[in-house]
C-alpha positions as CSV (number, residue, x, y, z in Angstrom):
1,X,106.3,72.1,76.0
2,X,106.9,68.5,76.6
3,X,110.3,67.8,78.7
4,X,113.1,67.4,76.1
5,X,117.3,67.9,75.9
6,X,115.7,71.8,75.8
7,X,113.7,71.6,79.1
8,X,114.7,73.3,82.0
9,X,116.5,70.9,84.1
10,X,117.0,72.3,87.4
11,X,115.2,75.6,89.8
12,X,117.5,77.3,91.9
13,X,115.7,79.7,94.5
14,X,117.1,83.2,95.3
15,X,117.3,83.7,99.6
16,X,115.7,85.9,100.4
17,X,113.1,86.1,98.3
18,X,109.4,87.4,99.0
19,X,107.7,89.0,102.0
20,X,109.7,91.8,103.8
21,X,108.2,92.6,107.0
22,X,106.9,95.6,106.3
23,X,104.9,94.2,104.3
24,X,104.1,91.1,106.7
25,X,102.6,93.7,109.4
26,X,101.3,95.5,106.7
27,X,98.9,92.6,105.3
28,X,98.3,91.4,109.2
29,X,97.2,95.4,110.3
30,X,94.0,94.6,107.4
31,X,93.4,91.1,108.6
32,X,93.3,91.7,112.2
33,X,91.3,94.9,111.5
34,X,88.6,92.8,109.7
35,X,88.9,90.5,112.5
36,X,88.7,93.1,115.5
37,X,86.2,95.9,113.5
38,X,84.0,93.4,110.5
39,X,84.1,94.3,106.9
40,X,84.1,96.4,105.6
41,X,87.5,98.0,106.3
42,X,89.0,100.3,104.2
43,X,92.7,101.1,102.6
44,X,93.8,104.2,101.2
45,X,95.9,102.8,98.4
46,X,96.9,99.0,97.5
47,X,97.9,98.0,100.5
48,X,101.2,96.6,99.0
49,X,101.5,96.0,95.7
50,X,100.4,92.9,94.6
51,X,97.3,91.4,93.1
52,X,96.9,88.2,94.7
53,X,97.6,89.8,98.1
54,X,94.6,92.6,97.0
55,X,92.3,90.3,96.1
56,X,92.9,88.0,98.6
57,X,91.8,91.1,101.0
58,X,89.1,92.5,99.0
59,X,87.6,88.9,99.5
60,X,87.8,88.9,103.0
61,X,86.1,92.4,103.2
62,X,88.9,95.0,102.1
63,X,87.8,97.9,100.0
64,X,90.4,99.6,98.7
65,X,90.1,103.3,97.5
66,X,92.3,106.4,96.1
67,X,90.4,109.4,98.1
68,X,88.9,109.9,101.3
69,X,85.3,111.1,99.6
70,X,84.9,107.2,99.0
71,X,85.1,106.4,103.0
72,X,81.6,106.2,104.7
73,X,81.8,108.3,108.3
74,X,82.5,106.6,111.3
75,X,84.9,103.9,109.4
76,X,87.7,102.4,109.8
77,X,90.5,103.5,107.7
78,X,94.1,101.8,107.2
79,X,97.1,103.6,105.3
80,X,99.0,101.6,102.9
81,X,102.9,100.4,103.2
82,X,103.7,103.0,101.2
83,X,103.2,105.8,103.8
84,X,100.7,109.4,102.7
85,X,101.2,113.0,103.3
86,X,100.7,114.9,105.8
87,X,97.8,116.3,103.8
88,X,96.1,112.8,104.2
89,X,97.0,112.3,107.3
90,X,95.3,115.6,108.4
91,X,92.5,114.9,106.3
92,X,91.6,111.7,107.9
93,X,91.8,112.9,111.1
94,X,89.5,115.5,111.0
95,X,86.9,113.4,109.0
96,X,87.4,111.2,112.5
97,X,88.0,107.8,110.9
98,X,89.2,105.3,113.2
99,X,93.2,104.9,111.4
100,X,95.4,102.4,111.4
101,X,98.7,103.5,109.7
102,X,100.7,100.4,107.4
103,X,103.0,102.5,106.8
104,X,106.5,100.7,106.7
105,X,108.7,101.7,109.9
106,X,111.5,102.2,107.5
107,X,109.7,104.9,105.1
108,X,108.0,106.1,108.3
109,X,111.9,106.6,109.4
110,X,112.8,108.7,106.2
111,X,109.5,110.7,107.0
112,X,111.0,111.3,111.0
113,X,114.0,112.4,109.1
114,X,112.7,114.9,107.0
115,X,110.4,116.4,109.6
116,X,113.8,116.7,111.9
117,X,115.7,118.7,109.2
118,X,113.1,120.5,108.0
119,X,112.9,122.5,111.4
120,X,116.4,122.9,111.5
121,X,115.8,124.9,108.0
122,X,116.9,121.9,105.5
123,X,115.8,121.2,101.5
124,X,116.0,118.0,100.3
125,X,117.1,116.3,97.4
126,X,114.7,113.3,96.9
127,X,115.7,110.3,94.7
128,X,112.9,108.2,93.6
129,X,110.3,107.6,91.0
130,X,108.0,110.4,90.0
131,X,104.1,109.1,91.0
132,X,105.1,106.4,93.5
133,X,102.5,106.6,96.0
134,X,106.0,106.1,98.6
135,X,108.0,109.1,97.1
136,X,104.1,111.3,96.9
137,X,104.0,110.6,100.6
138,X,107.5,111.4,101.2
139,X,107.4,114.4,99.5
140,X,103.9,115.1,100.9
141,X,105.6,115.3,104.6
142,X,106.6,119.4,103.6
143,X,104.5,121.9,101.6
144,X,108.0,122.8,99.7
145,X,111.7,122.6,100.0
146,X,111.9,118.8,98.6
147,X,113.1,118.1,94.8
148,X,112.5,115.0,93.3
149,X,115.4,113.4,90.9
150,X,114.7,110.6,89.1
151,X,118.0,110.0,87.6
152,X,121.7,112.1,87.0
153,X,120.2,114.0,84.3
154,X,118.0,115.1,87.1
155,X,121.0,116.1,89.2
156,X,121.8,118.8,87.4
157,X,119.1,120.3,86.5
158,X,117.9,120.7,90.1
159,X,117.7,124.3,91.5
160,X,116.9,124.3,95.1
161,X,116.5,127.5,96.6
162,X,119.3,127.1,98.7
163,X,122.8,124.8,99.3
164,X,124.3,125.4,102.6
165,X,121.9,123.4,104.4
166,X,120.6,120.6,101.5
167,X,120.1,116.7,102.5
168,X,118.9,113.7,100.6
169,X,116.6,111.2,100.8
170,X,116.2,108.3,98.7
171,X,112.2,106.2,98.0
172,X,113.3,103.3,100.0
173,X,112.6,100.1,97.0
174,X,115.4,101.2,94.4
175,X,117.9,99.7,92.6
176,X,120.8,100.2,95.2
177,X,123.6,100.9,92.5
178,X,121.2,103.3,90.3
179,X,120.4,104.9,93.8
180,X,124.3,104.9,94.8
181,X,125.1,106.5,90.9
182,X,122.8,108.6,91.6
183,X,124.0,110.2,94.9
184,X,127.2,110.4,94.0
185,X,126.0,112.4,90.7
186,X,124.6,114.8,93.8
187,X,127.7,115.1,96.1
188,X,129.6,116.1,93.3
189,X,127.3,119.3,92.3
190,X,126.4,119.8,96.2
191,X,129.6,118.3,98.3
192,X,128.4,119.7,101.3
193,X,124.7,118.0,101.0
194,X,123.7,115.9,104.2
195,X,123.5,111.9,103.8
196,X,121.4,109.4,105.6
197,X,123.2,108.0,108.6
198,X,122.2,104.7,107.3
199,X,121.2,104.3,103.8
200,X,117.4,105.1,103.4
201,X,116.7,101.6,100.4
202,X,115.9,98.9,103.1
203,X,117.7,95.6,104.1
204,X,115.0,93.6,102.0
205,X,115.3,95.4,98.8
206,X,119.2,95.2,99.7
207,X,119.0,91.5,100.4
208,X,116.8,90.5,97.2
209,X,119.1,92.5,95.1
210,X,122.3,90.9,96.4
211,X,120.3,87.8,95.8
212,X,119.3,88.3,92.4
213,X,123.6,89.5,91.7
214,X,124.5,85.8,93.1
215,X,122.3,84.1,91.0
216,X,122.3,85.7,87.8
217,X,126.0,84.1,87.1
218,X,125.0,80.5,87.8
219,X,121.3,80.4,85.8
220,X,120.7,80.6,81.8
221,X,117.2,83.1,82.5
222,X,115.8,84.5,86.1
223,X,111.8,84.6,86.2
224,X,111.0,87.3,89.4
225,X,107.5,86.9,91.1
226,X,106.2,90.3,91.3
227,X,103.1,92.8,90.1
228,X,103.6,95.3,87.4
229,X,103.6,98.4,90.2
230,X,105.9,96.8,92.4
231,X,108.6,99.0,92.0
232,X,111.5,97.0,94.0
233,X,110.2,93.8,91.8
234,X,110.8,95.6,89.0
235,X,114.2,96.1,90.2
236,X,115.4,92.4,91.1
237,X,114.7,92.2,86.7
238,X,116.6,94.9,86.2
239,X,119.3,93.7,88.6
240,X,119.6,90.6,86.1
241,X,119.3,92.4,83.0
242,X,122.3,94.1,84.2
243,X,124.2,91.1,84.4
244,X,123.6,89.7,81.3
245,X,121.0,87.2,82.4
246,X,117.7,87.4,80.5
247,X,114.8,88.0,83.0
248,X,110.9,88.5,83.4
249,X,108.7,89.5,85.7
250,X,105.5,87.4,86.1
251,X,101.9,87.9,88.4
252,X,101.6,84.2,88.3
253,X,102.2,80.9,87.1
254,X,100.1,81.7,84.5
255,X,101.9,84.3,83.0
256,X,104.9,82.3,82.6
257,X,105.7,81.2,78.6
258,X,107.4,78.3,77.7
259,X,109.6,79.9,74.9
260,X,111.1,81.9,78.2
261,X,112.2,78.6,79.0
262,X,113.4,76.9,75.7
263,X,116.9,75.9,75.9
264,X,117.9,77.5,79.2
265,X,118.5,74.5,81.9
266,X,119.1,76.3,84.9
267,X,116.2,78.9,85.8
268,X,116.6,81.2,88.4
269,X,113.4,81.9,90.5
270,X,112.7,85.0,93.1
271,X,110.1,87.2,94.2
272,X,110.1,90.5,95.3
273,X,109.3,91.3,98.7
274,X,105.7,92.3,98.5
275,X,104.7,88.6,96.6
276,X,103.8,85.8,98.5
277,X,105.2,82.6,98.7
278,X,102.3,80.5,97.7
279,X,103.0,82.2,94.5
280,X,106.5,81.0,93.9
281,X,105.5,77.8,94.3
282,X,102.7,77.4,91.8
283,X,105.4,79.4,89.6
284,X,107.5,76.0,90.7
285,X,104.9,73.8,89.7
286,X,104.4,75.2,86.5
287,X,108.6,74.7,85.8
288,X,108.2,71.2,86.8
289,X,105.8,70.3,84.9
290,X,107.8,72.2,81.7
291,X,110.2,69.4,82.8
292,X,112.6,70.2,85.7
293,X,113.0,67.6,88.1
294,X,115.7,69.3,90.7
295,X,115.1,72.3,92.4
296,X,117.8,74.1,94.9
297,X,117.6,76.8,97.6
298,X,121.0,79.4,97.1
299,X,122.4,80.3,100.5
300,X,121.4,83.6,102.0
301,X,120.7,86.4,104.4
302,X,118.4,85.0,106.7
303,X,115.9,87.7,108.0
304,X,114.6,88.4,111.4
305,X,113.3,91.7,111.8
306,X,109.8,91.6,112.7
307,X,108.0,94.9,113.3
308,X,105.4,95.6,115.9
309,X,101.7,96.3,114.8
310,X,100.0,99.3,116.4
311,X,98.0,99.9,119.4
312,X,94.7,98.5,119.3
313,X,95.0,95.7,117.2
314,X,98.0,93.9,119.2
């Protein structure tokens, strides 16, 4: 595609786009473990999902596996983002691997939460995607008592075994206004059922989506930077879709097909909060060289939140 009347013209930028800090400590826990401990170390799970950031990892030493047969005795073990069950937890203990939990503070925070109610004799209503290792882990945290909806049809099919003490809990990377549907769908067959103090989707999936809602209106197509599992990637498309803008989601530069681009001057550019920036600007490149000369940053959030890594690799 040579730059033409049909080019794209101009790249605006979504704020905030890319890393959250969850999954900043995240990807630091595996790098200062290699550092601290040698390769190899070991992750239970993509450690967030995205295949640069993987194989970026699995070059410096990383192996990543799905069960705890495929960890040697004696090594060092670190949980991804995404948080396990208890089951795995328990597991990993006794085996006596050396862990280092990933786990996000804010799904660690829903796990706290369901732990808490649980003792005070609670089922939960779980919203969130069936086979997400984040809403396994969740829902790992009890042996019963937690029902997983995926959508309103869900709602009323659900039959917990009891209502006068019910809460819900919602997979922390979803849509917020198919989440906010959806709980609404629940208050209305359980009014009395417990919410979150504060919403359980985090401020990064919050942030990006708000992102994605400003700048669907003021581009022709929105190209998000994010792997196929990334569920709150998957999202920021959907977010745009929505709107009426046309989107796709793209690994890389590579990915990214000119006929996307045909006609549409103004493309909108984000990433979802487990890609990196290095990414989005090969994706820029690529635009560039498809013939856009201008490229603009939309005002935003600005994000500060940093969260602490644990002891022992501080």
């Amino acid at each position: 595609m040579t730059p033409s009347s049909s080019s794209p013209s101009e790249v605006i930028l979504a704020e905030p786009r890319g890393f959250c800090a969850g999954v900043d400590r995240a990807i630091e826990i595996v790098e200062r473990a290699l550092q601290k401990f040698g390769a190899p170390i070991y992750v239970r799970h993509e450690i967030v999902h995205n295949t640069y950031v993987v194989n970026d990892l699995k070059e410096k030493g990383a192996i990543f596996i799905e069960e705890l047969d495929d960890v040697p005795a004696g090594s060092t073990l670190v949980f991804s983002a995404h948080g396990v069950s208890r089951a795995v937890h328990d597991e990993a203990r006794a085996r006596g691997f050396q862990i280092f939990d990933a786990t996000c503070p804010l799904v660690t925070k829903v796990h706290v939460e369901v732990a808490k109610l649980h003792r005070e004799g609670y089922e939960f209503i779980m919203i969130g995607h069936k086979g997400h290792p984040e809403v396994e882990g969740t829902m790992g945290q009890l042996d019963s008592g937690i029902h997983l909806v995926e959508d309103v049809a869900d709602v009323a099919r659900v039959q917990p075994g009891q209502v006068e003490k019910l809460a819900v809990v919602t997979q922390t990377t979803l849509s917020v206004d198919d989440a906010a549907e959806i709980s609404k769908a629940v208050k209305a067959r359980f009014p009395n059922v417990r919410e979150p103090k504060q919403q359980d989707i985090c401020y990064a999936t919050q942030n990006r989506q708000d992102a994605v809602k400003m700048l669907s209106p003021q581009v022709d197509v929105v190209i998000v930077v994010g792997s196929p599992t990334s569920s709150n990637s998957n999202r920021l498309r959907e977010v745009a879709r929505k709107l009426g803008t046309e989107s796709y989601m793209i690994d890389n530069a590579e990915e990214l097909q000119a006929e996307w681009l045909e006609g549409r001057q103004r493309v909108g550019l984000t990433a979802g909060a487990s890609a990196p920036e290095v990414l989005v600007q090969q994706v820029i490149a690529r635009i560039k060289a498809f013939g856009a000369v201008s490229v603009q940053r939309l005002a935003g959030v600005e994000e500060t939140i940093k969260f602490p890594l644990p002891k022992g690799l501080k």
